[in-house]
N, CA, C and O of each residue as an XYZ file, in Angstrom:
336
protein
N      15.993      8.395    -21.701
C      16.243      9.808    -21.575
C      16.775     10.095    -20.167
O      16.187      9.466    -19.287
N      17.724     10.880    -19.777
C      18.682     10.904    -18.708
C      17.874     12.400    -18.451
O      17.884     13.155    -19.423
N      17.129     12.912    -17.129
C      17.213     13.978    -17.024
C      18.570     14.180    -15.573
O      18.937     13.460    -14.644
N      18.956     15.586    -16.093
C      19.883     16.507    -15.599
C      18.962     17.367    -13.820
O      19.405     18.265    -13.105
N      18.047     16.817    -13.733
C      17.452     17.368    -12.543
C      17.235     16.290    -11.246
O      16.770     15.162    -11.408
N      17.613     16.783    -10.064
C      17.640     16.021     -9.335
C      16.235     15.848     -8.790
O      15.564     16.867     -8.949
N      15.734     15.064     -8.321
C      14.898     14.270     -7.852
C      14.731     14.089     -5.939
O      15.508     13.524     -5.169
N      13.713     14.646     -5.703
C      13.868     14.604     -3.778
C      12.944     13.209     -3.807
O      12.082     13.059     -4.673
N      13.186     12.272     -2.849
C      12.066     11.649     -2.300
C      12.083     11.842     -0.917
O      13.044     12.094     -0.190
N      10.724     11.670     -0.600
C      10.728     12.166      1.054
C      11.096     10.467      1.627
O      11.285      9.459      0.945
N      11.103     10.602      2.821
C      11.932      9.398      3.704
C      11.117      8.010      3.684
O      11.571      6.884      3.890
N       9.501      8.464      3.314
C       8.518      7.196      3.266
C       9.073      6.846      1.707
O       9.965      6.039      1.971
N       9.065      6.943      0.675
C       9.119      7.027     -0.428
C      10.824      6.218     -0.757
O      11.272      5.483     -1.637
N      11.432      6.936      0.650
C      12.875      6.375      0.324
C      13.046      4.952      1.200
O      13.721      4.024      0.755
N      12.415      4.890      2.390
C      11.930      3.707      2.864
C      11.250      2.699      2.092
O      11.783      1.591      2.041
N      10.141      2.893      1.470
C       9.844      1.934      0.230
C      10.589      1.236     -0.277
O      10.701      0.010     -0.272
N      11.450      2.461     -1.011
C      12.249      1.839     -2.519
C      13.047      0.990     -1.790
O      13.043     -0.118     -2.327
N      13.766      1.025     -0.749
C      14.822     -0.166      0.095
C      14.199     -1.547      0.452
O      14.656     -2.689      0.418
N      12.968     -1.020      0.813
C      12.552     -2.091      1.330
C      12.067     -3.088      0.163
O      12.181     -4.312      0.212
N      11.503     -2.346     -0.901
C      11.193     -3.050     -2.468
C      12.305     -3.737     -2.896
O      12.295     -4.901     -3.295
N      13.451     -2.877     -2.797
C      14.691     -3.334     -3.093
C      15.338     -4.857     -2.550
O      15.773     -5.818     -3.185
N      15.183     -4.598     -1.067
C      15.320     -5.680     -0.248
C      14.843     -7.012     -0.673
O      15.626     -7.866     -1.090
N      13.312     -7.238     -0.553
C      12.432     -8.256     -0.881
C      13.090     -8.706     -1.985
O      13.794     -9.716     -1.968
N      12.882     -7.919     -3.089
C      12.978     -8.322     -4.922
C      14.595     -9.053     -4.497
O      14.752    -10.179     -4.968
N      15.488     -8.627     -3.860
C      16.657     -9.739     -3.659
C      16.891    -10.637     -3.348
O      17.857    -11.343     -3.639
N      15.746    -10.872     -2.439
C      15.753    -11.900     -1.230
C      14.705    -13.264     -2.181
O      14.884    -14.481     -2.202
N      13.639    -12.420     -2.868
C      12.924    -12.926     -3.865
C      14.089    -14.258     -4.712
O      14.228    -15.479     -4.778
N      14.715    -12.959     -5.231
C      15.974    -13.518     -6.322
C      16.691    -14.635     -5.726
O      16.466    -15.814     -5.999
N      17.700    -14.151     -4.770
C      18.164    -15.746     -4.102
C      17.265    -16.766     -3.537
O      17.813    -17.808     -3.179
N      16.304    -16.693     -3.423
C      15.344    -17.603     -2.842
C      15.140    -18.725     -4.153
O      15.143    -19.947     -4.005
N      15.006    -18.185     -5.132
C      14.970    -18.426     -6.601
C      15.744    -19.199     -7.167
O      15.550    -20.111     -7.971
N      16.995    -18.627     -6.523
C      18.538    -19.035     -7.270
C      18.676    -20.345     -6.801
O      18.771    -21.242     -7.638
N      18.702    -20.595     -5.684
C      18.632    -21.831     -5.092
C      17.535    -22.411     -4.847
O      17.437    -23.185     -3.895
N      16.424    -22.113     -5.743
C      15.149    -23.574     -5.853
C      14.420    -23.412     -4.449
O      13.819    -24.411     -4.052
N      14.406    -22.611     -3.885
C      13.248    -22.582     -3.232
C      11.412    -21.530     -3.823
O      11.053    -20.581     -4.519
N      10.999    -22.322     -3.153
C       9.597    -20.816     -3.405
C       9.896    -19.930     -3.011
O      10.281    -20.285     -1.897
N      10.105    -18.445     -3.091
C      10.154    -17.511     -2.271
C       9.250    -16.961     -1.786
O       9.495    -16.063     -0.981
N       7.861    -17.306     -2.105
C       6.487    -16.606     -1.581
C       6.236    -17.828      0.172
O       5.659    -17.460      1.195
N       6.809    -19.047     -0.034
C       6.240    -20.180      0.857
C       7.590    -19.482      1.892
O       7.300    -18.948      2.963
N       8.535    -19.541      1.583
C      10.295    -19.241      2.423
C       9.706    -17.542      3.047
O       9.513    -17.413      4.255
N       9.508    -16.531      2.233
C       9.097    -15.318      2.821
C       8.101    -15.202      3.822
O       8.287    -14.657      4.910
N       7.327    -15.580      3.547
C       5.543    -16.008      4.559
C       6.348    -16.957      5.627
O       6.337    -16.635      6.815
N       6.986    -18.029      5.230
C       7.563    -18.311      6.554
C       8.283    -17.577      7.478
O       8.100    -17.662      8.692
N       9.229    -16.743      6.858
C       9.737    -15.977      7.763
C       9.094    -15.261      8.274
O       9.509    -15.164      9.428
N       8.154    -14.562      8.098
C       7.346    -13.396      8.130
C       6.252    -13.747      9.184
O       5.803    -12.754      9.756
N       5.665    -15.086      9.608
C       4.499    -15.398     10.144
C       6.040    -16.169     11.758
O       5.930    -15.963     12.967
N       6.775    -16.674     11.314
C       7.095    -17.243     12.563
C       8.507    -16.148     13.310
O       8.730    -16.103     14.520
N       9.215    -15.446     12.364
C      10.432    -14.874     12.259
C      11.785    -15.873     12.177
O      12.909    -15.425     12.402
N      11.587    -17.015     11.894
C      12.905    -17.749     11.880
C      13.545    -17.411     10.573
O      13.092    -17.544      9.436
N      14.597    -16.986     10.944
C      15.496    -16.593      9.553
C      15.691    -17.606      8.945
O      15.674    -17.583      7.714
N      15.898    -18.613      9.552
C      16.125    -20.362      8.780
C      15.445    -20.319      7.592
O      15.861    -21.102      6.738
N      14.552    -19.652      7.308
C      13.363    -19.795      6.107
C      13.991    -18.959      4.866
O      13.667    -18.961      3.678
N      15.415    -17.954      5.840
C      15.629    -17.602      4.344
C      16.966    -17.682      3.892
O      17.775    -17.188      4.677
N      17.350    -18.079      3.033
C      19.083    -18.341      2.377
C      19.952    -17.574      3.046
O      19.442    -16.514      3.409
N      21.477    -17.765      3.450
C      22.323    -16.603      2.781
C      23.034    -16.326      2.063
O      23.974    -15.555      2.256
N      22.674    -17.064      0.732
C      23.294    -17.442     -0.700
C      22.665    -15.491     -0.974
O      21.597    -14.934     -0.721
N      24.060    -14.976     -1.630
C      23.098    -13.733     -1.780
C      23.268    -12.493     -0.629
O      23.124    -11.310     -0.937
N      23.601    -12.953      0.756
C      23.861    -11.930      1.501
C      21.592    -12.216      2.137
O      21.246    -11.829      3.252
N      20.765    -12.751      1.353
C      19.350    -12.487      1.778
C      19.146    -12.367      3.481
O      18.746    -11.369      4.080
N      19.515    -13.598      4.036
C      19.059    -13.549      4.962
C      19.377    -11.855      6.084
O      18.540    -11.300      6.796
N      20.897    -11.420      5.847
C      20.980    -10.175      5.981
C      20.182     -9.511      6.102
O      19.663     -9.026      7.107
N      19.845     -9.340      4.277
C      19.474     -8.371      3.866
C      17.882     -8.156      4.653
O      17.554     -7.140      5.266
N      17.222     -9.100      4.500
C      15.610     -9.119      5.203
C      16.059     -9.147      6.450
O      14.931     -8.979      6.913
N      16.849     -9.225      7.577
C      16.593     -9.216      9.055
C      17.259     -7.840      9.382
O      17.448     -7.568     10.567
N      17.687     -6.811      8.251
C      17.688     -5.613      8.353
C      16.721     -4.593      7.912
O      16.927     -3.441      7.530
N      15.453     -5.358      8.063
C      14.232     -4.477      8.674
C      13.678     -5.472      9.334
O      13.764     -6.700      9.326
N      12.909     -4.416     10.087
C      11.694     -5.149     11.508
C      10.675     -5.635     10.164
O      10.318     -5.091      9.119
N      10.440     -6.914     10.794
C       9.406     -7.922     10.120
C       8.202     -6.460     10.233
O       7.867     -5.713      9.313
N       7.791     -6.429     11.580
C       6.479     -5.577     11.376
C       6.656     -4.047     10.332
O       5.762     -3.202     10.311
N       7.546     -3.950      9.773
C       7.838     -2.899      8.994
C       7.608     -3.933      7.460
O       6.930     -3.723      6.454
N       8.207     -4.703      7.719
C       7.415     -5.022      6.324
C       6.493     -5.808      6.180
O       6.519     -6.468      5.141
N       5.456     -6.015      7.055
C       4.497     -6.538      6.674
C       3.443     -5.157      6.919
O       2.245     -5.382      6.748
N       3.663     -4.400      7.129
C       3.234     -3.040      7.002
C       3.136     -2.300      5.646
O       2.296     -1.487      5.261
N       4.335     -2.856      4.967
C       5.060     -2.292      3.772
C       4.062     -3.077      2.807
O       3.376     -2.338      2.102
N       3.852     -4.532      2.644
C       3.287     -5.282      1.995
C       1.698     -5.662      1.901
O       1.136     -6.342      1.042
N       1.059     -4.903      3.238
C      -0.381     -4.563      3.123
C      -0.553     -3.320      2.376
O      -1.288     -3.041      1.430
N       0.360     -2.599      3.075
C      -0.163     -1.144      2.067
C      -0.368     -0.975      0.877
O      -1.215     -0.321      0.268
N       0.727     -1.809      0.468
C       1.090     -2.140     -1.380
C      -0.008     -2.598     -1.551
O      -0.821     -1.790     -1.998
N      -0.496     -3.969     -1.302
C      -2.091     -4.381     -1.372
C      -2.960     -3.488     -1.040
O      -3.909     -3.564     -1.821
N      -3.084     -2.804     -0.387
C      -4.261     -2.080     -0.535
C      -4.133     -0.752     -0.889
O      -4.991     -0.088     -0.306
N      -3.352     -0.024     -1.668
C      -2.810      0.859     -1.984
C      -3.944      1.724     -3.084
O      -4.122      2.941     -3.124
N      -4.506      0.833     -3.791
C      -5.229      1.161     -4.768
C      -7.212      1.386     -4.662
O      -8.150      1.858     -5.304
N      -6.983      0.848     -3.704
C      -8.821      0.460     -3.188
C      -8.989      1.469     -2.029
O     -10.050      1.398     -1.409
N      -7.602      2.893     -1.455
C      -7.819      3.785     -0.888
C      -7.919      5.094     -1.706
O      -8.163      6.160     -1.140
């Protein structure tokens, strides 16, 4: 069903969805080319070497266009999102 009404999200909400967006790609090429993407992401994420992530995909880009501490900010919250 297509609604005809537009839709606001405020800037946290629109920050999310990019950053959801981001990962789930980076996920994907990580994938595409046979790596883990949970072992390749956590690597990047704990040391910052981009080396950990492809740029089959545009990924590595795509993830070093947010601050690591923004998304590991992004990815606790999600975890604990539900137990607040």
């Amino acid at each position: 069903m297509v609604s005809d009404q537009t839709r606001l999200f405020s800037a946290l909400e629109k920050e999310t969805l990019n950053t959801r967006e981001t990962l789930l790609k980076v996920w994907t090429a990580l994938e595409e080319k046979g790596y883990n993407p949970l072992d390749q992401i956590v690597g990047y994420l704990v040391s910052g070497d981009p080396s950990y992530i492809t740029a089959h995909g545009d990924a590595r880009r795509l993830i070093q266009s947010i601050e690591r501490n923004d998304l590991l900010e992004e990815i606790v919250a999600s975890y604990f999102k539900d137990l607040v």
